[in-house]
N, C-alpha and C positions, 0 to 999 in steps of 0.2 A: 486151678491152673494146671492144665497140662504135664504130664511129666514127658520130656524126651531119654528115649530109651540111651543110655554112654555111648552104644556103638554107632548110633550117629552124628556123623561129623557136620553133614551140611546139614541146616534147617533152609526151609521152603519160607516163604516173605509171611504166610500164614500162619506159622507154626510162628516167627520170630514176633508177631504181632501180639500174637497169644500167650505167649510166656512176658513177653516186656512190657505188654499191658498197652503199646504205642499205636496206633491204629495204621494200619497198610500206606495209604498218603503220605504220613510223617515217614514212614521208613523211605519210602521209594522220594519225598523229598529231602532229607538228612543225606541219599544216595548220591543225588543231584547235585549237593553243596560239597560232594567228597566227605560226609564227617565216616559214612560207613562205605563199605564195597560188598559186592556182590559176585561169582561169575555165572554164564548165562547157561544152561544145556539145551543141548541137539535141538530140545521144544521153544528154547527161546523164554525159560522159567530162570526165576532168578531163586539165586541158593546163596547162602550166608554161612560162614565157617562159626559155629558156636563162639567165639570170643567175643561176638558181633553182640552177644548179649549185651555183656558187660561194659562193650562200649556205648550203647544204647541207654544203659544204665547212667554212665559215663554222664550222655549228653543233656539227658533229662533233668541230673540230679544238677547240674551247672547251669541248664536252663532258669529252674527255677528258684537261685541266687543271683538274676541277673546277668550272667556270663553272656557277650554275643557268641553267636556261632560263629562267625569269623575267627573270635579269638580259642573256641573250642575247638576249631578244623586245627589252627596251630599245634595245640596242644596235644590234638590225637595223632598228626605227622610226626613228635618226636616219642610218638612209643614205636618197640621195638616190630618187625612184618612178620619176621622169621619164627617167630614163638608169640606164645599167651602171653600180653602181660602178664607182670606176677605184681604183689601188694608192693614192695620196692619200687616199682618202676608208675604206682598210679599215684605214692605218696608224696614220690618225686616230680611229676606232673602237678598235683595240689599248691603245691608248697609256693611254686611261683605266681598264686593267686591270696595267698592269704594276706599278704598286705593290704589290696582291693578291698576283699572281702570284709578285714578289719573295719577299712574305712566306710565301707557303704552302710556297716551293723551302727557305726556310729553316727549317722546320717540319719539313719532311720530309728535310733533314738534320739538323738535331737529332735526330730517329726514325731515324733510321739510324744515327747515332753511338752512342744508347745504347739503343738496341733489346733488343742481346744480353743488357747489363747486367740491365733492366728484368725481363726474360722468367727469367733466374735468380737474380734478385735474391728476388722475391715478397713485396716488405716490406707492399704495396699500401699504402704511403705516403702519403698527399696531402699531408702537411707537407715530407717530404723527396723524393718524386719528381721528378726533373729533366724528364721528358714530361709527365705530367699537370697538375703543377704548377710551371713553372718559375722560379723566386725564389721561390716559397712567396706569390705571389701570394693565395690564396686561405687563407691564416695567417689576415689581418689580421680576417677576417671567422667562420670556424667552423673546425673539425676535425672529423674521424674522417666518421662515417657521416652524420652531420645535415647536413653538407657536401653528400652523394651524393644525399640525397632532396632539399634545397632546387634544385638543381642541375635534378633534372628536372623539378619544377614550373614551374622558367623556361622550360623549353624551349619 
């Protein structure tokens, strides 16, 4: 990886591609969604202020825990413009995800615990499935198939 020299403040969309490992596309579409900014010079080249790492870092590593980027653009709106985050201000940003996070790591053990069940089971249950349905939560309301289409109407 690249080293950039401290005295440069802005990196070039290629040089930020090359340290954060993200491919040019992703940057200039993460740009598009607001998660990063850029400003433009005389040539009409886009330049990133070094913190643009960390926030790229930011997006990646929230990426893939599931986080949307909608709720990552919120997230990156309430850090500070004026200055670098500092580790206070990205722990503090985390922190209102760990509940989620909790829940989804237990999700994803439960799916793991009866995954195998599931897959040679084939009851396709929604009254008794322990994944799809767990307590029979969705009893109280319909069964069978009329369940599966009101299901994606909500969505």
């Amino acid at each position: 990886m690249p080293q950039i020299p401290e005295k440069v403040h802005e990196l070039t969309v290629g040089q930020l591609s090359s340290r954060s490992g993200v491919a040019v596309s992703a940057l200039h579409f993460y740009e598009s969604k607001g998660l990063i900014a850029s400003r433009r010079t005389s040539g009409n080249q886009r330049r990133y202020t070094r913190d643009t790492l960390r926030r790229v870092a930011f997006i990646r590593a929230s990426q893939r825990v599931g986080i949307p980027l909608a709720t990552i653009r919120e997230a990156l709106d309430s850090l500070p413009e004026e200055r670098t985050p500092n580790r206070e201000d990205w722990a503090h940003l985390s922190e209102h995800w760990r509940s989620e996070l909790d829940e989804r790591i237990k999700q994803l053990g439960r799916l793991r615990d009866h995954l195998t069940d599931c897959i040679g089971c084939g009851c396709l249950s929604l009254e008794t499935c322990v994944l799809s349905n767990p307590d029979d939560v969705f009893g109280e309301r319909l069964t069978g198939s009329r369940l599966l289409a009101e299901r994606r109407t909500e969505s």
